[in-house]
N, C-alpha and C positions, 0 to 999 in steps of 0.2 A: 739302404734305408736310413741307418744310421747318420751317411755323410750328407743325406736330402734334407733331414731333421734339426743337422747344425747347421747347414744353411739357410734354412727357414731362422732359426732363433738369430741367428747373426744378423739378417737383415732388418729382424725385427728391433733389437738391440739398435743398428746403426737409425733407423726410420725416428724412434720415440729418444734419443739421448740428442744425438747428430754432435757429438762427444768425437768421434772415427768420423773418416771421409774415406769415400772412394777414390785412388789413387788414380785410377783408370777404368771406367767403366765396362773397356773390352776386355781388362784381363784380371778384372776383379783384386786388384792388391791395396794395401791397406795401407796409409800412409801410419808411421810410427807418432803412437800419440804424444811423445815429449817432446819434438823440437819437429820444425818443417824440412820438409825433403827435398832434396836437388841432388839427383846422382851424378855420380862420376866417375870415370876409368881411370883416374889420373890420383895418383896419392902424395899428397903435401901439404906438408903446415901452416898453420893457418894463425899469423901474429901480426905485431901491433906494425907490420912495416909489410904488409900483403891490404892494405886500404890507406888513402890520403888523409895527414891528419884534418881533423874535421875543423871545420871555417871558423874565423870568428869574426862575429857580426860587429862594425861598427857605423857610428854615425857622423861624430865629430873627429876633425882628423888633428892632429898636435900641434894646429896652428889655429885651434879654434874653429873652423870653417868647416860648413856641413857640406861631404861629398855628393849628398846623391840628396836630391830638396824633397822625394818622395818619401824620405823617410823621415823629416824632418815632424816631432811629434804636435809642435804648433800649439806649447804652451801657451800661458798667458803670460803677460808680463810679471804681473803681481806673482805666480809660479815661479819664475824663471830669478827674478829676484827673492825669493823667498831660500831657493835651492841654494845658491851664490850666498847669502847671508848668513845659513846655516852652515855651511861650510867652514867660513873664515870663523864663526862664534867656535864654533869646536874645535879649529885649530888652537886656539885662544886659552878655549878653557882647558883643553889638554896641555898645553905650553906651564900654565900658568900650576896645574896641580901633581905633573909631575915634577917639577922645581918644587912644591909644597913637600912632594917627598922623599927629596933630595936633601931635604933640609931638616926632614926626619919630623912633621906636623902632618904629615897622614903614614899608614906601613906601606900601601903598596898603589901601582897603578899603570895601566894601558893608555898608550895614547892609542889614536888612530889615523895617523899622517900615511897619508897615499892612497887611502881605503874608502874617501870622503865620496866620490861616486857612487861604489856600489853599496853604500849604506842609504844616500839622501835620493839617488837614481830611484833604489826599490820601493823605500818609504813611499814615495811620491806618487806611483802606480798602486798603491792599496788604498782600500777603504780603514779608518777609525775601528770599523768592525772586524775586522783580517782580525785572525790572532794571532800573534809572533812567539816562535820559540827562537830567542838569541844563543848566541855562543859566550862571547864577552868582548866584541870588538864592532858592537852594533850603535854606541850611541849618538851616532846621525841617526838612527832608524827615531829613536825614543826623543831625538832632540824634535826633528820633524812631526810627531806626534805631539808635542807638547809638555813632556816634560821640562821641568827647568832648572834654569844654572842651579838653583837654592834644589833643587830635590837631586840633582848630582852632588853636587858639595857635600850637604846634609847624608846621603849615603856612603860616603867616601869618609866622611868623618865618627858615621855611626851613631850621630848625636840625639836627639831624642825626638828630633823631627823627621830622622829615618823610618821610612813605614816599614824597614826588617828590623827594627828595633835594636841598632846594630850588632844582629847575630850574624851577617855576612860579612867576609872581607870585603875591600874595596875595588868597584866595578861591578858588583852582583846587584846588578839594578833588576827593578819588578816591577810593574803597574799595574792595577787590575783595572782602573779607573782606561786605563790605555791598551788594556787588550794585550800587554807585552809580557811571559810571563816570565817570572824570576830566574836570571841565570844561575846555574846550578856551575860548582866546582870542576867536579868531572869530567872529563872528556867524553862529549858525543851522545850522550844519556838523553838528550834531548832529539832526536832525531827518531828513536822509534815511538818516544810520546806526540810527538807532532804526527804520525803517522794515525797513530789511535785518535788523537783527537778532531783529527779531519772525516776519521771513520763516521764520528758520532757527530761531528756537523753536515753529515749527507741531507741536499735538501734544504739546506739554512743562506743558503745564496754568501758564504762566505767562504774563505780558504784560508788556510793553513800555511805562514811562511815558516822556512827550518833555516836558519843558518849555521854553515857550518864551514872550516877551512879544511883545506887539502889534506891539513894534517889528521883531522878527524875521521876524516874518510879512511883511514889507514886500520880503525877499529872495529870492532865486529859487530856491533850498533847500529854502524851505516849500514852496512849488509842486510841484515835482520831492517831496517827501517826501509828501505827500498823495495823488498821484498813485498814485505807486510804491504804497503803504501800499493803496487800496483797488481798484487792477487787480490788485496780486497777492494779496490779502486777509488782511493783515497784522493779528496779535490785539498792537494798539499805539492807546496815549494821548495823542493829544497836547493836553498842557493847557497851555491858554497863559492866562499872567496878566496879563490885557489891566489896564494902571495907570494908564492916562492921558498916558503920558507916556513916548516912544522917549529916554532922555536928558534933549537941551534939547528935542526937539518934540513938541508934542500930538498926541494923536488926531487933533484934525479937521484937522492937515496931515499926517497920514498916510496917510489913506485918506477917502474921500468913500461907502462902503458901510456897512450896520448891523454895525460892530464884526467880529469874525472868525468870530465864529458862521457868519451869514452867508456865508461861503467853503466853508461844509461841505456844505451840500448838491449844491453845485456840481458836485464832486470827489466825489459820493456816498456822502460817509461822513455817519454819523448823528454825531447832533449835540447837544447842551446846554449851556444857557449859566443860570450860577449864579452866584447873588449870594457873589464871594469874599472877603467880609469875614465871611459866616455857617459856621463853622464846623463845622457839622452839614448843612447843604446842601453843602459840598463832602465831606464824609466822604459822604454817600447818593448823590452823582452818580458820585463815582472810583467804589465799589463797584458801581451801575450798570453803568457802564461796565466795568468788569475781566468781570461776571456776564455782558455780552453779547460782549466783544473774545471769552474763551471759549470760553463757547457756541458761536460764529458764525464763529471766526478772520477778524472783520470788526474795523475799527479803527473807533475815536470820537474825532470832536473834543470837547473839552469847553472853553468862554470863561467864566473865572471874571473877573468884574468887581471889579475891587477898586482900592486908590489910593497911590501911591507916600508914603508921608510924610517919608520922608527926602527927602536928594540922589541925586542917579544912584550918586555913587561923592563918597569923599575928594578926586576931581579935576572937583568940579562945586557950580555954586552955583547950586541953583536959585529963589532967588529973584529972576533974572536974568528969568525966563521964565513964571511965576507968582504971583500976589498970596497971599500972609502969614494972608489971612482963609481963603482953601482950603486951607490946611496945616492952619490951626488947626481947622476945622469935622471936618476928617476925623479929624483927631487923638485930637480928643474926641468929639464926635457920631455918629460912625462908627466908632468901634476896634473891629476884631476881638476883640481882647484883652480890653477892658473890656465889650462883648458878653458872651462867654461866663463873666466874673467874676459878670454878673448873674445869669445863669441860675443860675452855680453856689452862689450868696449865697440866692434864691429856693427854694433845693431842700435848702437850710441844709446844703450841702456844702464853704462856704467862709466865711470872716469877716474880718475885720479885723485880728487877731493871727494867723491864719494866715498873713495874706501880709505882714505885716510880720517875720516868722518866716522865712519864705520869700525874701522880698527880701535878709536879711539873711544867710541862710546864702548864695541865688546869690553874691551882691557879695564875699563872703570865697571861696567856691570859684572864682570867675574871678581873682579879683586874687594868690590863690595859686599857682595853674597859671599867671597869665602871667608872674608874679616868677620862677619855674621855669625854663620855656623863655624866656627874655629869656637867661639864664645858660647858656647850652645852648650848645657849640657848633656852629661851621659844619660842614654835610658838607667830607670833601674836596674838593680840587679837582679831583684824576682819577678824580673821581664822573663827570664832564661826558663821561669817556671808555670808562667800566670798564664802566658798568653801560647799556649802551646796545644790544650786538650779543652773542651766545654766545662767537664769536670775535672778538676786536677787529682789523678790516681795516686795512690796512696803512698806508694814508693818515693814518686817525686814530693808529694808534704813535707816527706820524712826528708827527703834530699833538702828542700828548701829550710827546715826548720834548722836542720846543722849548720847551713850555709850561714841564717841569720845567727846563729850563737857563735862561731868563728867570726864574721866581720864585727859583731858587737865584741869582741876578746881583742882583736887587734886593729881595731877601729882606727889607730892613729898610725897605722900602713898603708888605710885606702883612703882614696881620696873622698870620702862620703857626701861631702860637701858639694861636691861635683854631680852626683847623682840627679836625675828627677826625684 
């Protein structure tokens, strides 16, 4: 009686959840509800060299030439030239403002040499509306949105035209006017915010891009953010630009797994992994991706492979931790950059005096904008107090009120003059 009773409730249990599945109808077992079932007689382990590693998509091959013409994305011209323009400006303006801090006229700065693909590729497949959590190696992303050379300068200098007033070091760019939102210091902190705030644009016809490098992936943030993102089925990106290189260390002392790709199926998010120095494979995979986040309110990882050729930062030599011949091969043999100059030489959309044309208006349009903002003064200093809370709480008055009687005490140690 009793064993007729739980099988009554069991059934009923399985009918009204459908949470359990009948394993086999003839012999009534229960498949285990945490992971799916495939049995086996045979006992062995199960790692990163028992599956092939997983493909990577390309389009463009390193002579510029598209392999396969069905996957060709069929920009438009004005696109196609827009991506190419954007490119060389960045290289440009990176060239020209880390020399600024070599010379000790800004403290610090990234460039982004190698990386110009999977930043201007993804940009390119979103909407204005997308909202972007950066890491600090995005600003193709922001350049392609509209930011400009004077509101990079302007934050790098910190000067009073910065909209962080400059409380950020430099590189901590933000837009809200651009949907891009403030890079944060920290490592990786942004990946489970991306997660939550894809949550709460369910339904908003928008998605959530996360970038993040390989090396971020290595912290417990991504974890928690992947997690979150496909239990609650978050319509979120997260593209990580795996470069080779966390800093000073490689890949292969990062992780002993096929690259990040590989963590996605895990975490059951769907997944793609694209060669990100081909700029037309990362514009056709974002778009993928945003077409299914969408659809699905399911999130995608996307691993664009691509290669650092700078240093980490102005506060890094990397050739402490790499040989000089992989700088060079990537440089030249691999540029994104020069990549897609072929293509566009090939389809007789670009030439020789174009980009010498080109080179030469970036190099005046940067060096003007940073002669500008070099000249600009500082924000105030009860910036650090005013524009912080709606009401300024009581502690901070009392902090601001010292602050003002110490600079007025040795007034002729700061530069006051300099102020707004």
């Amino acid at each position: 009686m009793f064993l007729r009773q739980s099988s009554l409730v069991l059934r009923k249990y399985l009918k009204n959840t459908h949470k359990l599945k009948l394993f086999s109808t003839s012999t009534s077992t229960i498949d285990y509800p945490g992971a799916q079932v495939i049995w086996s007689g045979n006992l062995s382990f199960t790692n990163s060299h028992s599956y092939p590693p997983i493909s990577t998509y390309r389009v463009l091959n390193s002579k510029g030439q598209i392999t396969n013409n069905s996957e060709d994305p069929k920009l438009s011209n004005d696109v196609l030239e827009k991506m190419y323009k954007d490119m060389v400006l960045l290289n440009v303006m990176d060239k020209i403002l880390y020399e600024s801090q070599r010379q000790g006229r800004i403290s610090f700065y990234m460039t982004n040499f190698g990386e110009e693909a999977a930043q201007i590729g993804s940009a390119a497949a979103l909407s204005i509306e997308d909202l972007v959590y950066g890491q600090y190696r995005e600003a193709g992303v922001l350049l392609w949105r509209g930011f400009t050379i004077a509101d990079f300068v302007n934050q790098c200098y910190g000067n009073v035209e910065d909209k962080g007033k400059g409380r950020q070091m430099p590189v901590h760019y933000g837009s809200k006017k651009l949907n891009f939102v403030t890079i944060s210091s920290p490592l990786t902190t942004q990946m489970p915010q991306a997660a939550g705030a894809a949550y709460a644009l369910k339904g908003k016809n928008k998605v959530v891009i996360c970038y993040f490098g390989e090396g971020a992936a290595s912290e417990g943030d991504a974890h928690a953010a992947f997690n979150f993102a496909t239990t609650l089925d978050c319509p979120v990106i997260f593209f990580c630009r795996n470069n080779g290189y966390a800093i000073s260390t490689p890949a292969d002392e990062q992780y002993r797994g096929d690259g990040i790709a590989a963590r996605g199926p895990g975490y059951g998010l769907n997944t793609l992994r694209v060669d990100g120095n081909d700029v037309f494979a990362v514009y056709n995979a974002t778009l993928k991706a945003k077409e299914f986040a969408l659809a699905r309110n399911k999130p995608v990882l996307i691993e664009a492979l691509t290669y650092r050729v700078s240093h980490h930062s102005t506060s890094d030599d990397s050739s402490a931790y790499r040989p000089a011949d992989e700088v060079t091969h990537w440089a030249t043999h691999l540029n994104p950059v020069n990549r897609l100059r072929l293509y566009l030489e090939h389809n007789s959309l670009w030439n020789e005096d174009k980009q010498k044309e080109w080179m030469k208006e970036c190099r005046k349009n940067v060096l003007t904008v940073f002669e500008e903002g070099e000249k600009k003064v500082k924000p105030h200093w009860n910036e650090m107090f005013t524009d912080v809370y709606k009401d300024i709480p009581d502690h901070l008055k009392k902090q601001m009120e010292e602050m003002a009687q110490h600079v007025e005490q040795y007034k002729d140690k700061y530069p006051v003059k300099n102020f707004s």
